[in-house]
LOLOLO-367793 format. One record per residue: residue number from 1; x, y, z of N, C-alpha, C in turn. Coordinates in Angstrom, 2 decimals. Layout:
<pts>
i:n.u:n.v:n.w:ca.u:ca.v:ca.w:c.u:c.v:c.w
NUM:X:Y:Z:X:Y:Z:X:Y:Z
...
</pts>
This chain:
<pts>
i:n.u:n.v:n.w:ca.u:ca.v:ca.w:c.u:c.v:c.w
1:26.47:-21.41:-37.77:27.44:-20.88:-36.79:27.26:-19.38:-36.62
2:27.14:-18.42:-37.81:26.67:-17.29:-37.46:25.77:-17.14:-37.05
3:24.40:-17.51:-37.08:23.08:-17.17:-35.86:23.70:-17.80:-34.68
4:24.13:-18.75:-34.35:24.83:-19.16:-33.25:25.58:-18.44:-32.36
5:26.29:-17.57:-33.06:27.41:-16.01:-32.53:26.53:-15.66:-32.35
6:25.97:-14.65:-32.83:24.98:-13.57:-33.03:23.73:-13.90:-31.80
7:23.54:-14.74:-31.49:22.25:-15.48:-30.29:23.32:-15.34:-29.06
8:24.95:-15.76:-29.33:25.53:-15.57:-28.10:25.89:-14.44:-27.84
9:25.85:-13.17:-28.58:26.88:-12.03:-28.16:25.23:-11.47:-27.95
10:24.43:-11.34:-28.52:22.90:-10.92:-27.87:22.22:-11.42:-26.02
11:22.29:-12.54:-26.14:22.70:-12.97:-24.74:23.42:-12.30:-23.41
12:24.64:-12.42:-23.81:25.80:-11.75:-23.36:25.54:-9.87:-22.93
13:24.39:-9.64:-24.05:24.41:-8.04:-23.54:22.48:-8.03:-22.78
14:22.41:-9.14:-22.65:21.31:-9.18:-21.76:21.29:-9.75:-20.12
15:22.67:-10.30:-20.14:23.56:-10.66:-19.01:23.72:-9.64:-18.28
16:24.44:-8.64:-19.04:25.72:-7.37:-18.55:24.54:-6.07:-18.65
17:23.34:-6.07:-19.55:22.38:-4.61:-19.40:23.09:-3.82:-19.32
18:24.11:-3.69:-20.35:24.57:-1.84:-20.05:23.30:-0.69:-20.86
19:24.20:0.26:-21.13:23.58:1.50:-21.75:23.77:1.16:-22.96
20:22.45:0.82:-23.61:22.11:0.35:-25.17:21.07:1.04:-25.99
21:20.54:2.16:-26.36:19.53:2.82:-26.72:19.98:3.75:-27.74
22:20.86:4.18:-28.27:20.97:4.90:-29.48:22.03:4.34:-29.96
23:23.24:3.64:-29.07:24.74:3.61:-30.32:24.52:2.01:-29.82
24:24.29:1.30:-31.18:24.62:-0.22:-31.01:25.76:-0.27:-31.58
25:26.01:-1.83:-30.91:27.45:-2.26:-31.73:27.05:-2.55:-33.05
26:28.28:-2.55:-34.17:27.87:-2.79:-35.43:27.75:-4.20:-36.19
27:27.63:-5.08:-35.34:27.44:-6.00:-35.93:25.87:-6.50:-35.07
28:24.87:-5.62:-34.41:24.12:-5.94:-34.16:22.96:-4.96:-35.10
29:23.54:-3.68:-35.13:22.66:-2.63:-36.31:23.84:-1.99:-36.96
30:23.91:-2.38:-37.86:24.94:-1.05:-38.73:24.25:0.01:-39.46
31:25.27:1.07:-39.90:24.75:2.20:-40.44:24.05:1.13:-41.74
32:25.05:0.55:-42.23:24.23:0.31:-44.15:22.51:-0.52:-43.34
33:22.60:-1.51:-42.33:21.33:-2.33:-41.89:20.39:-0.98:-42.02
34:20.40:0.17:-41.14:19.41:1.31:-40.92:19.36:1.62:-41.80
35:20.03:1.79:-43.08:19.49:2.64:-44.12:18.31:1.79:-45.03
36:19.04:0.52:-45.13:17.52:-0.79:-45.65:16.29:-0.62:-44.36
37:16.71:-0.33:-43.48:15.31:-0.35:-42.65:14.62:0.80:-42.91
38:15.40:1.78:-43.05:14.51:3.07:-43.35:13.60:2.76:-45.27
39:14.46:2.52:-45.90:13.88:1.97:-47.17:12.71:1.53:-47.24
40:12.25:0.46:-46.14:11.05:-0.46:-46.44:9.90:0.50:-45.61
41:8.91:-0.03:-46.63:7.71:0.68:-46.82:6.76:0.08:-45.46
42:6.80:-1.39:-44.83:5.82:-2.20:-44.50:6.54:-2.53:-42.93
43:7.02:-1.62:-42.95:7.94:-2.49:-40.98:7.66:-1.78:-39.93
44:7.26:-2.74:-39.16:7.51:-2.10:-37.59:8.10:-2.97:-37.04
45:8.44:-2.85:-35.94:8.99:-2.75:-34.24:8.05:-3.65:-33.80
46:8.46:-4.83:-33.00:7.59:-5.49:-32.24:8.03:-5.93:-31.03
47:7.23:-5.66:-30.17:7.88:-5.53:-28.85:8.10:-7.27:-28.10
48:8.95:-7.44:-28.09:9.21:-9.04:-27.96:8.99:-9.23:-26.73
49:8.03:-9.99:-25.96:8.33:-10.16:-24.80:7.29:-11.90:-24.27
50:6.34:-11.88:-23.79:5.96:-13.32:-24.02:4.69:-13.59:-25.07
51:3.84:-14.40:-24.60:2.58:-14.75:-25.75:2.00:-13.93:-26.33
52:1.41:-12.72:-24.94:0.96:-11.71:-25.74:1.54:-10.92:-26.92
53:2.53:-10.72:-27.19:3.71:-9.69:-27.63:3.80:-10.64:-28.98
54:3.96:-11.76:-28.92:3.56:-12.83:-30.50:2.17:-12.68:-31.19
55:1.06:-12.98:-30.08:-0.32:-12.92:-30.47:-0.67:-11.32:-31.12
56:-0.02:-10.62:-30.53:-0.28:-8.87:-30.88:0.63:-8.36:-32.60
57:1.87:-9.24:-32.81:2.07:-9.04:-34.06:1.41:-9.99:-35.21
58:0.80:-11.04:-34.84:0.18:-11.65:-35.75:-1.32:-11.17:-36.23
59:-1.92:-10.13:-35.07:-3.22:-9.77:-35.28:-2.66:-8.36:-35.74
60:-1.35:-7.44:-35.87:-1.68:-6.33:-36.45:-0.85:-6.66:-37.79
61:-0.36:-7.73:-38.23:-0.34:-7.80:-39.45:-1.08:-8.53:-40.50
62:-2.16:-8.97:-39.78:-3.60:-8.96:-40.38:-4.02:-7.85:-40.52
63:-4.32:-6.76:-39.34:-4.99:-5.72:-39.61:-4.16:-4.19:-40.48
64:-3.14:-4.37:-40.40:-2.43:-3.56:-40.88:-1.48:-3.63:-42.32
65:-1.34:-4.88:-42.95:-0.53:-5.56:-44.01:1.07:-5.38:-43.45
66:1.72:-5.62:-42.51:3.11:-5.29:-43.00:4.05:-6.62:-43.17
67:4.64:-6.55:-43.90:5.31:-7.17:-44.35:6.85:-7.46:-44.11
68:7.55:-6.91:-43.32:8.36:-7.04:-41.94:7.77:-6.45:-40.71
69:8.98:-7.08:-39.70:8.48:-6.90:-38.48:10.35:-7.08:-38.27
70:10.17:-6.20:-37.21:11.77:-5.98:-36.49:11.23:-6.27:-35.06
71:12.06:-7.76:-34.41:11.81:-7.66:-33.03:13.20:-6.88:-32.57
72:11.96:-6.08:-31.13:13.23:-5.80:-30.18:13.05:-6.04:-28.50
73:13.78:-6.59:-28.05:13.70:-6.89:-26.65:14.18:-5.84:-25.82
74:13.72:-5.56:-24.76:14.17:-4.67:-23.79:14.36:-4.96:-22.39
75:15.47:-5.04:-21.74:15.84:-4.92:-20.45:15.71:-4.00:-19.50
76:15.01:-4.50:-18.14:14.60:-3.78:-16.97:15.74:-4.03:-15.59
77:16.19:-5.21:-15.70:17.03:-5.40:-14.91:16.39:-6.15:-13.06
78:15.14:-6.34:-13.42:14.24:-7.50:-13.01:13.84:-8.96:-13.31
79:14.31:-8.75:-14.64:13.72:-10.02:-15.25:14.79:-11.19:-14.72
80:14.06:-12.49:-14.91:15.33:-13.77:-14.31:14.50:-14.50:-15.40
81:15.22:-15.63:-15.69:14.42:-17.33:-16.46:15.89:-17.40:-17.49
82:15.33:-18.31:-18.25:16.58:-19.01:-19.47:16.22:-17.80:-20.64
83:17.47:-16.91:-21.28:17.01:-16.35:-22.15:16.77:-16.96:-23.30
84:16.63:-18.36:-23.75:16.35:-19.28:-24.73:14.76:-18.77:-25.05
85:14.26:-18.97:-24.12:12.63:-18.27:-23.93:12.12:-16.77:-25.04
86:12.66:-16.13:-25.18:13.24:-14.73:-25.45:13.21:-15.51:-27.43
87:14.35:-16.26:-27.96:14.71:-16.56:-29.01:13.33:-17.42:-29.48
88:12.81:-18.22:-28.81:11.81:-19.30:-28.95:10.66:-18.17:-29.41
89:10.16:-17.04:-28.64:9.34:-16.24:-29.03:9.60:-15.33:-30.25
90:10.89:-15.29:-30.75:10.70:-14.78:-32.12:11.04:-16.42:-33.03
91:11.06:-17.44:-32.88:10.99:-18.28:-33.85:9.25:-18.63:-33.80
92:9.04:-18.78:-33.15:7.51:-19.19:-32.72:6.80:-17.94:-33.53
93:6.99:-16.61:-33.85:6.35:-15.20:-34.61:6.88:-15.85:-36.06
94:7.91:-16.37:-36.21:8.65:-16.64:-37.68:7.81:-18.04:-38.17
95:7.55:-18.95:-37.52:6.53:-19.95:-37.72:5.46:-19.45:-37.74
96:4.62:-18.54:-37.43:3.37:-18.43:-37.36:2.94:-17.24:-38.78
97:4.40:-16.65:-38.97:3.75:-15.81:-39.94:4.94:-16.06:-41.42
98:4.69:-17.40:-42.03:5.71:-17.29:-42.60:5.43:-16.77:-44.18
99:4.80:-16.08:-44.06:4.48:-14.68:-45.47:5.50:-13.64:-45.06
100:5.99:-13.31:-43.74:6.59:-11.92:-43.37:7.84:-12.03:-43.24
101:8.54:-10.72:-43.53:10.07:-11.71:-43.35:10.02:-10.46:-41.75
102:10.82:-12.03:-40.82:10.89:-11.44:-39.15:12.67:-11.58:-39.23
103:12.67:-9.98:-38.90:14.24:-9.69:-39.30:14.96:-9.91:-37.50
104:16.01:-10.14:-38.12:17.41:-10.33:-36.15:16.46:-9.58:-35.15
105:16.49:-10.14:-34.28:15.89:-9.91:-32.98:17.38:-8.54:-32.55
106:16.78:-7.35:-32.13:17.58:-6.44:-31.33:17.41:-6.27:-30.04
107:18.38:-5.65:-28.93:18.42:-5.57:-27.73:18.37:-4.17:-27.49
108:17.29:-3.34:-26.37:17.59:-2.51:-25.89:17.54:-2.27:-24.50
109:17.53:-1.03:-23.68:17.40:-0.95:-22.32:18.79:-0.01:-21.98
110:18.15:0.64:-20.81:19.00:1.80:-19.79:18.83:1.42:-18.12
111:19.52:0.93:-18.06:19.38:0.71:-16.31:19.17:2.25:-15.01
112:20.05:2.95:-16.01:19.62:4.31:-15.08:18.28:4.59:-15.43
113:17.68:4.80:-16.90:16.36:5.26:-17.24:15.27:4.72:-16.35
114:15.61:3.28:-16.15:14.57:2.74:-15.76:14.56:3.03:-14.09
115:15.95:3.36:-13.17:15.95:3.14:-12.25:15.39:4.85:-12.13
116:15.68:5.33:-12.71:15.20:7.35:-12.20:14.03:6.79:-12.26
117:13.18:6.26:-12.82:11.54:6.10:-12.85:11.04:5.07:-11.75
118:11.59:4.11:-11.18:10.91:3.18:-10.39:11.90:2.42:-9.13
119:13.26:2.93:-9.23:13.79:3.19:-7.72:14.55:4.15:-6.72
120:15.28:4.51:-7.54:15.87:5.45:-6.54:15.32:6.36:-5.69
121:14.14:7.00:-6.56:13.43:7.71:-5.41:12.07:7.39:-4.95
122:11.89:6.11:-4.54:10.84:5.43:-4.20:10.58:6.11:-2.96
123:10.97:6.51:-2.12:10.52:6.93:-0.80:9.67:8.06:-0.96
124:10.35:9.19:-2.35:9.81:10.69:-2.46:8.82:9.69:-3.15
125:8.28:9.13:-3.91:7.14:8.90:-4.94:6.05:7.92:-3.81
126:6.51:7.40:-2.89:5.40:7.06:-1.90:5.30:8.15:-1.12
127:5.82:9.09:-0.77:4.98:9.90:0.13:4.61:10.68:-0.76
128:4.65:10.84:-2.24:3.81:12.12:-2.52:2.55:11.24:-3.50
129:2.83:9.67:-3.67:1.69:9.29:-4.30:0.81:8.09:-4.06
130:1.47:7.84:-2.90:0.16:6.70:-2.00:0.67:5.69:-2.20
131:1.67:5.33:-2.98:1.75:3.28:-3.33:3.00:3.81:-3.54
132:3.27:1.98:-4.09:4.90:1.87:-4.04:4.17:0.46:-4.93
133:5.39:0.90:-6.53:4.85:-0.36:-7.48:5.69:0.20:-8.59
134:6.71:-0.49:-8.84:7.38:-0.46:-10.21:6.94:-0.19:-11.31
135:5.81:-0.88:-11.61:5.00:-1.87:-12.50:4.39:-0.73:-14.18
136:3.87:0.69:-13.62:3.62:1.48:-14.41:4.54:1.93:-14.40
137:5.74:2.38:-14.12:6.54:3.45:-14.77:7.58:2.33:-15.50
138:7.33:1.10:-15.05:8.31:0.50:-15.77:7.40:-0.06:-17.24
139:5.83:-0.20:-17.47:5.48:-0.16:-18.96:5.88:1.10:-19.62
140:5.98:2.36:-19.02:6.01:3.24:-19.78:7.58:3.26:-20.06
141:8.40:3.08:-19.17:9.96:2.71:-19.89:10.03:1.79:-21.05
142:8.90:0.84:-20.81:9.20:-0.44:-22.26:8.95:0.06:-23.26
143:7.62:1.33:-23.15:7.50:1.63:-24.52:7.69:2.92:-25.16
144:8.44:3.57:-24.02:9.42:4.77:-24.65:11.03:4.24:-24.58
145:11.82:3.31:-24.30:12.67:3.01:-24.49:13.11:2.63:-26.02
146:12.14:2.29:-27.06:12.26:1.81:-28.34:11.98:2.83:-29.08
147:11.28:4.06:-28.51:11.04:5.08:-29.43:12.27:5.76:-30.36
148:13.48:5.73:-29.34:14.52:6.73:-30.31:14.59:5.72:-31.30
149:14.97:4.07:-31.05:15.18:3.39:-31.96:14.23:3.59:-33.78
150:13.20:3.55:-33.27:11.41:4.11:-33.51:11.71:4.73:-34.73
151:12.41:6.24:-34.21:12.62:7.11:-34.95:13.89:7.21:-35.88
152:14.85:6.99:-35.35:15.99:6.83:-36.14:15.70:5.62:-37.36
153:15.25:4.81:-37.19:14.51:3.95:-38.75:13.40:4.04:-39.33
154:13.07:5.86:-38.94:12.14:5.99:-39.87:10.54:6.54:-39.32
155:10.55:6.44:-38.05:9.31:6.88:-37.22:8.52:5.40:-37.65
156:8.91:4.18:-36.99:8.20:3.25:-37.25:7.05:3.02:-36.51
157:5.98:2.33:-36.57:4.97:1.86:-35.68:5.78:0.85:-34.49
158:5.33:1.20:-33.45:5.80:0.12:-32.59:4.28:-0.81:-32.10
159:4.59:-2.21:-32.51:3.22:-2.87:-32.11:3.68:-3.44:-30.66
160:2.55:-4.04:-29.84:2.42:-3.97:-28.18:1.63:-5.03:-27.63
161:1.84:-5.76:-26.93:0.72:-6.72:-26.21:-0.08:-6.68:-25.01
162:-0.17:-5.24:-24.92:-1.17:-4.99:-24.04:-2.65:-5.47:-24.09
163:-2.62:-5.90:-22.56:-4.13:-5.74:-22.42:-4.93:-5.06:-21.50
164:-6.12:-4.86:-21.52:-6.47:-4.08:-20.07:-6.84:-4.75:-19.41
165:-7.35:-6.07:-19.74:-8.13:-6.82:-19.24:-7.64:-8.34:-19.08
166:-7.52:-8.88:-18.19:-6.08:-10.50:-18.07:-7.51:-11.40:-17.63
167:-8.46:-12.32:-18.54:-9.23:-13.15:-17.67:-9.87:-12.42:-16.43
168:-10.35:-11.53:-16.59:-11.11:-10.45:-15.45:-10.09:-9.93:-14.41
169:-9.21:-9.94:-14.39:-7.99:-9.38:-13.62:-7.54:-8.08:-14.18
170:-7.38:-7.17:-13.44:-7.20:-5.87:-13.60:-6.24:-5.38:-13.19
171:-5.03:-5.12:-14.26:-3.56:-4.85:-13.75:-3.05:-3.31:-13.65
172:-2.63:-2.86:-12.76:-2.53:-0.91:-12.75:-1.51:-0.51:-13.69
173:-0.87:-1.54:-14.33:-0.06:-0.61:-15.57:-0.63:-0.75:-17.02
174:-1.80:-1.60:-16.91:-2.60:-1.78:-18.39:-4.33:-1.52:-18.22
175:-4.64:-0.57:-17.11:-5.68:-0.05:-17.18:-5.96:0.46:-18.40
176:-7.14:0.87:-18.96:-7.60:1.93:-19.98:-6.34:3.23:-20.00
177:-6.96:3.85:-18.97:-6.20:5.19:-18.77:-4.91:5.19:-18.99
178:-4.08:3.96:-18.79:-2.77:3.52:-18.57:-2.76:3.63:-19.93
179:-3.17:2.70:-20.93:-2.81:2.25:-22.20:-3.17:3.67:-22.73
180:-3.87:4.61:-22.57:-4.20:5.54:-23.42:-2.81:6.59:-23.06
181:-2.62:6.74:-22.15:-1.61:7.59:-21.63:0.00:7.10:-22.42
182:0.02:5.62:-22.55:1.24:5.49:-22.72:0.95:5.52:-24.67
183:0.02:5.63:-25.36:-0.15:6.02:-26.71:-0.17:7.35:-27.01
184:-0.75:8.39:-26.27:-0.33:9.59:-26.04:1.00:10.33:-26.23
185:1.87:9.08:-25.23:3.21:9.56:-24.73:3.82:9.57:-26.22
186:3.72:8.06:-26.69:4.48:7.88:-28.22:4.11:8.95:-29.14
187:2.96:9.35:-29.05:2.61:10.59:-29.96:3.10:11.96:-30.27
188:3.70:11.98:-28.77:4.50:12.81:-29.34:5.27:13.29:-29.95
189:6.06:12.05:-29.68:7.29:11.97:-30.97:7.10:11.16:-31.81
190:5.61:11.39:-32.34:5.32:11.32:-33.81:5.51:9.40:-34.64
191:4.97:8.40:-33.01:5.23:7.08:-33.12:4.13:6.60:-32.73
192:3.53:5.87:-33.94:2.03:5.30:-33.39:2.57:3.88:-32.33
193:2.16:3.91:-31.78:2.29:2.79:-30.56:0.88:1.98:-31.07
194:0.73:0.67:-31.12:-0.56:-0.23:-31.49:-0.61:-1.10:-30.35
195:-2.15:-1.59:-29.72:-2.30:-2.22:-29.24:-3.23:-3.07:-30.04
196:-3.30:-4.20:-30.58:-3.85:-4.79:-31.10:-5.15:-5.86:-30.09
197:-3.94:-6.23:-29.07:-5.33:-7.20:-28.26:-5.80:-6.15:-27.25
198:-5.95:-5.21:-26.73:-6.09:-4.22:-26.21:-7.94:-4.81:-25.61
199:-8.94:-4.95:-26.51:-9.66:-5.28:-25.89:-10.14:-7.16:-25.81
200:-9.35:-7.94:-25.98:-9.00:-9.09:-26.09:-9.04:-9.48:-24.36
201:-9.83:-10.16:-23.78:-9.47:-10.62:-21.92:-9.43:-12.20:-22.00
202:-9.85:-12.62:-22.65:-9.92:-14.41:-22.41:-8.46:-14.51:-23.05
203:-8.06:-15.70:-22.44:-6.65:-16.20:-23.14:-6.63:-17.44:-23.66
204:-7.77:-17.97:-24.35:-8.51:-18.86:-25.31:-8.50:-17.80:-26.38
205:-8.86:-16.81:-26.68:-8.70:-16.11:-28.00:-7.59:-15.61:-27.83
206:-6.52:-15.73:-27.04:-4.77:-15.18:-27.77:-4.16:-16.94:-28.30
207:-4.77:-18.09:-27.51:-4.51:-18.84:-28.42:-4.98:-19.05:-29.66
208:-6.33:-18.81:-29.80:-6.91:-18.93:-31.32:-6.13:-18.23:-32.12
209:-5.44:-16.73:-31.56:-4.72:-16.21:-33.12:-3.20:-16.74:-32.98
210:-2.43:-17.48:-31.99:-1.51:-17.90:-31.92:-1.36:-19.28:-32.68
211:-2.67:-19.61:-32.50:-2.91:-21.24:-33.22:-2.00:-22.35:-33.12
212:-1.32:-22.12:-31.41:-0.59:-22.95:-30.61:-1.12:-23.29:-29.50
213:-0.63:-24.18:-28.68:-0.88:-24.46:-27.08:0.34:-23.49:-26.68
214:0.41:-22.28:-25.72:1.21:-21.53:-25.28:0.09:-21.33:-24.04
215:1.06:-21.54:-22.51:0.29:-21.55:-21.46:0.30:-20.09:-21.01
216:-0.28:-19.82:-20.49:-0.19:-18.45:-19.90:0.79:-18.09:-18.75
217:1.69:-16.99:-18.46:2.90:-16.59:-18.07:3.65:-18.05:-18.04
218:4.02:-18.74:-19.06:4.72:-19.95:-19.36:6.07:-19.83:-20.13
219:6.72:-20.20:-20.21:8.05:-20.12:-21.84:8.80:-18.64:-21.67
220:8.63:-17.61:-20.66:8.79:-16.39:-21.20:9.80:-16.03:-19.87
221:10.35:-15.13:-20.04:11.27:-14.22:-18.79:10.19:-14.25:-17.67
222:10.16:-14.15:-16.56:9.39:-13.47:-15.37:10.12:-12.43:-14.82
223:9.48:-11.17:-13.90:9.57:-10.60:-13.45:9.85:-10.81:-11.43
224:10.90:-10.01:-10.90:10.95:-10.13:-9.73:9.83:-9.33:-8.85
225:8.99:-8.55:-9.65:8.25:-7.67:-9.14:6.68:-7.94:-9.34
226:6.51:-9.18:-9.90:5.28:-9.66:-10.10:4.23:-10.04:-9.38
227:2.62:-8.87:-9.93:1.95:-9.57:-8.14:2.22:-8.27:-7.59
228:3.41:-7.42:-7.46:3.47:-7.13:-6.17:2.57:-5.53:-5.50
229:1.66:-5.33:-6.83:0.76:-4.05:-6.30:-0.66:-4.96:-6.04
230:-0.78:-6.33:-5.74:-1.78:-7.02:-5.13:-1.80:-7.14:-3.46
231:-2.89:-6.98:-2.93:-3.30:-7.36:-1.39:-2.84:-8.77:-1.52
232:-2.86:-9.55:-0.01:-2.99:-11.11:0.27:-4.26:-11.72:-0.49
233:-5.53:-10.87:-0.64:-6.33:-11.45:-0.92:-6.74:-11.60:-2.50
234:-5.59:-10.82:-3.30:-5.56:-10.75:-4.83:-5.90:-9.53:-5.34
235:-6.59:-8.36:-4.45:-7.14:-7.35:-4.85:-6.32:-6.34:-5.08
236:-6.13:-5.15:-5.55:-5.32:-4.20:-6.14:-5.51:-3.06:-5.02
237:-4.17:-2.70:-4.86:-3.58:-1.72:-3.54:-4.07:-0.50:-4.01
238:-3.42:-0.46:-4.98:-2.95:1.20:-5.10:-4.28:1.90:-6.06
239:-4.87:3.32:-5.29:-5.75:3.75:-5.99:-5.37:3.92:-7.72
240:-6.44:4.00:-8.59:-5.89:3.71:-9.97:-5.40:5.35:-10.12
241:-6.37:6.21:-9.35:-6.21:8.16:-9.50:-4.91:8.23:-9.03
242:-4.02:7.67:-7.72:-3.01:7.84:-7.53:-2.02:7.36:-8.41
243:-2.01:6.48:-9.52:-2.06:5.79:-10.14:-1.42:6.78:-11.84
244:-2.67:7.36:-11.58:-3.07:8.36:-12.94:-1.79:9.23:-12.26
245:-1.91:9.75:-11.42:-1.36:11.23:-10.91:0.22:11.23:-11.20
246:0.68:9.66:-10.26:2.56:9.41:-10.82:2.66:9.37:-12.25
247:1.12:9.09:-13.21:1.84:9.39:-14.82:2.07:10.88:-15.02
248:1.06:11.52:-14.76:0.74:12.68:-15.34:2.26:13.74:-14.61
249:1.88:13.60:-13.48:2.96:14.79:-12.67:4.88:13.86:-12.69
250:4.83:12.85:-12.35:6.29:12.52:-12.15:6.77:11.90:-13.77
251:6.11:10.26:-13.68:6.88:9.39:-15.03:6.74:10.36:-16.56
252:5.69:10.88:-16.76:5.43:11.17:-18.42:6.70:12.21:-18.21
253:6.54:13.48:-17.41:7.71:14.34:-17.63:9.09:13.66:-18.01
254:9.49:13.18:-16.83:10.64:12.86:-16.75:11.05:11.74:-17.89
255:10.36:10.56:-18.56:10.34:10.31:-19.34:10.14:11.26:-21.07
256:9.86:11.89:-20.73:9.83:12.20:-22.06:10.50:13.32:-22.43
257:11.65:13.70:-20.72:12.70:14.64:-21.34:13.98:13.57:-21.10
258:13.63:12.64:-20.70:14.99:11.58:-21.12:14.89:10.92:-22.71
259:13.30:10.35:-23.16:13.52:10.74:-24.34:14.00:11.50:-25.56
260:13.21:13.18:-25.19:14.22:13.83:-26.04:15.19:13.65:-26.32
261:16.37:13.11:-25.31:17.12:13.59:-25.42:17.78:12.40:-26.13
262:17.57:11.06:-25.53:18.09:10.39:-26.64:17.79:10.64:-28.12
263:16.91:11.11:-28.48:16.19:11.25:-29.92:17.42:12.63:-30.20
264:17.89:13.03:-29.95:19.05:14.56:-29.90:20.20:13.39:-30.17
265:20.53:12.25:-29.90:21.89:11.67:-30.02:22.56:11.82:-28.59
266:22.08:12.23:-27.71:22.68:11.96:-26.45:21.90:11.24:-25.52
267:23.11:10.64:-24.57:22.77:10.01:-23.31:21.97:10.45:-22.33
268:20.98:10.58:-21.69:20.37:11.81:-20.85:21.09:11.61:-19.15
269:20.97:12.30:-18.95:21.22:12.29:-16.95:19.73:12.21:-16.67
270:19.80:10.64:-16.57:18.02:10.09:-16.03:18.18:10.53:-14.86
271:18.87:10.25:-13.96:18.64:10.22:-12.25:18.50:11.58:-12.29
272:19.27:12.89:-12.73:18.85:14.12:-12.77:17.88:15.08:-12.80
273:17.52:14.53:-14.15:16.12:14.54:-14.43:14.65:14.41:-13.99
274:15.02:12.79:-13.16:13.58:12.90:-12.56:14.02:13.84:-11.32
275:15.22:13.55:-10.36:15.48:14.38:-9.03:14.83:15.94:-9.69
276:15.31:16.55:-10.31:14.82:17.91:-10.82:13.29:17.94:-11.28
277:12.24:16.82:-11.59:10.78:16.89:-11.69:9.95:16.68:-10.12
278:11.16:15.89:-9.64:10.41:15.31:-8.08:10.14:16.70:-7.43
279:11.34:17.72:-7.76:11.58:19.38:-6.64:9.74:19.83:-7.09
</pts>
């Protein structure tokens, strides 16, 4: 009955997406939980999201030894499907690695953070950068959104299921440049970000280390925005340099002074923020 609560009041704040990134409720992280997390020697952060995001903690705790793993999920405020999907992918990590102990799945996400980066000012970011595509500023929200968490237990590793490469398909928020930029970003504040399948493209070898039948974009949340920096004919719109340019000049800034600031214990004024990088 208590995982039962605990699966429903988690739910419930993936329903409603409020402002969740430094003060959880206490029966989802308490002060005494963070102080055992800071304690352990062997934990990271694993970014919960579908096959890849399972396949990527089972290959870096081969390559890395750790011996927990903290999932955390994050909300964009795009996603639709059954959040059962979501729970199945950390029991499915708890079956596959049962040497590790895989501690309560946590919830994070900022609806303003994400929206200063990939809507409100969509009009200024297409005329000053050629496309119009959620898609990169919203990886780089997924994986600076967990950083304060990151840090407050300790400057943990956050592991990642990126790839650059999807079955010869080439996606503009997991280019090379992309993935290097968004490991960069974590670096600063002193958080190794891991990509484990990083150079992994067949999805016959994410089943081999999954050592399940898991179909590809199958079982998992989808996105409303999926696809959508593709032509009719499958090919990719947006130059990758224009691409590069919204990291370098608009998202990294503005991201990473909304970071600070959560990492300070405060809320940031996202929409502010980027409006004041866009001038």
């Amino acid at each position: 009955m208590k995982i039962f609560n605990y699966n429903q009041k988690i739910a419930a704040i993936f329903r409603d997406k409020p402002e969740l990134v430094i003060d959880f409720p206490e029966w989802m992280l308490s002060e005494r939980q963070m102080d055992i997390y800071r304690q352990m020697e062997n934990l990271a952060i694993v970014e919960i999201a579908g096959r890849d995001s399972v396949a990527a903690a089972v290959k870096s705790v081969d390559e890395n030894a750790f011996t927990d793993l903290l999932p955390v999920y994050a909300y964009t405020g795009t996603e639709y499907g059954a959040w059962r999907s979501v729970e199945q992918a950390v029991r499915r990590l708890s079956d596959r690695l049962p040497q590790v102990k895989i501690h309560p799945l946590l919830v994070v996400g900022s609806p303003d953070f994400w929206r200063a980066l990939n809507g409100r000012y969509m009009s200024d970011l297409i005329s000053r950068y050629h496309f119009i595509s959620p898609c990169p500023g919203c990886h780089l929200y997924l994986h600076g959104i967990r950083i304060p968490l990151a840090k407050k237990l300790g400057n943990l590793p956050i592991i990642s299921g990126e790839r650059e490469l999807h079955n010869g398909q080439v996606k503009i928020n997991q280019t090379g440049e992309a993935l290097d930029f968004y490991i960069d970003f974590a670096d600063r504040f002193n958080i190794r970000l891991l990509f484990p399948l990083r150079s992994i493209e067949q999805s016959k070898d994410i089943e081999h280390i999954l050592q399940i039948h898991w179909e590809r974009d199958k079982e998992q949340l989808e996105c409303t925005f999926s696809g959508n920096y593709r032509l009719r004919d499958g090919s990719v719109g947006p130059s990758l340099k224009d691409v590069t340019r919204f990291f370098e000049n608009f998202a990294g800034p503005a991201a990473k002074e909304i970071i600070a600031d959560y990492t300070k214990g405060n809320v940031p004024d996202s929409m502010g923020i980027a409006r004041r990088i866009l001038k």
